[in-house]
C-alpha positions, 0 to 999 in steps of 0.5 A, a space after each residue: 582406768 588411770 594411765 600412767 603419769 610419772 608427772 601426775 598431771 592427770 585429772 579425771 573428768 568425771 570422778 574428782 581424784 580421792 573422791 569416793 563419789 559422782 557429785 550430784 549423785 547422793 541428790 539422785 537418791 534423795 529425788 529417787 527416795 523423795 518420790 517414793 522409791 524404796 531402798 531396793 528399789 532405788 538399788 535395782 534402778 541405778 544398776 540398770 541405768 548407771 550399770 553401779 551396784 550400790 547397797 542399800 545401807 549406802 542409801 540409807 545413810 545418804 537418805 539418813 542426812 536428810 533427815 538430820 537437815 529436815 531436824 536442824 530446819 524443825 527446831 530453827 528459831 522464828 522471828 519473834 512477831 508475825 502479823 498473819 499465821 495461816 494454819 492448814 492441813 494437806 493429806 497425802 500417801 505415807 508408807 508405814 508398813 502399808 499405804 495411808 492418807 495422812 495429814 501434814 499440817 503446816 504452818 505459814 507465817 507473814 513477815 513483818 517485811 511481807 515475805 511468807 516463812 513456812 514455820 512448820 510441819 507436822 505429821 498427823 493421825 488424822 485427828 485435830 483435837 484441841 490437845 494437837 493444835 496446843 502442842 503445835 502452836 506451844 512448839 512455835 512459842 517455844 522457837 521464839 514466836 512471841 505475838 501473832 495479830 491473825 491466825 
């Protein structure tokens, strides 16, 4: 409840005035979603610790802007020489519709001035064809990758 403030000197503490929204909360359901945690889920686990019904198009639409970052962070441009690019593949569990092993292939690269840059990654179907790996390294081209020394 807000007292009453003919001076309007109230601040609250918690909650900033003509904010909708705690700070710090829309990363709670990122790192709640991001381990996992469906929509429902994440609705059941803040009723119960945080006493707050929130819905599940709510969470969605905050989940929603990370992908939109994740995007913006896909298609940025690299540098135009990296003198190593080390290419790898790390299967984990992703839920589409049921549970599955999939690979992430990833692409590292070393900056002239020695710094590692994470270029890329994408998700696979399990196979490693040579059409894959065109359209991966012709992605890295087309992002402004112009001469790689190793791979």
């Amino acid at each position: 409840d807000v007292p009453r403030d003919r001076n309007s000197e109230f601040e609250p503490r918690m909650v900033p005035k003509h904010s909708r929204r705690v700070e710090g909360f829309d990363e709670s359901i990122i790192s709640l979603y991001a381990k996992g945690l469906t929509t429902g889920e994440i609705q059941k686990h803040l009723s119960e610790i945080y006493d707050v019904e929130v819905s599940r198009e709510l969470i969605s639409k905050i989940t929603d802007k990370v992908v939109d970052e994740m995007n913006d962070w896909q298609s940025r441009p690299l540098e135009r020489v990296y003198p190593i690019v080390l290419i790898d593949a790390i299967f984990v569990k992703i839920r589409d519709g049921k549970v599955v092993n999939r690979p992430i292939y990833v692409a590292v690269g070393v900056t002239l001035a020695g710094e590692r840059d994470v270029l890329g990654l994408w998700v696979g179907t399990g196979g490693e064809g040579a059409k894959h790996w065109a359209g991966v390294l012709g992605e890295l081209r087309n992002r402004g990758v112009a001469d790689v020394m190793i791979v």
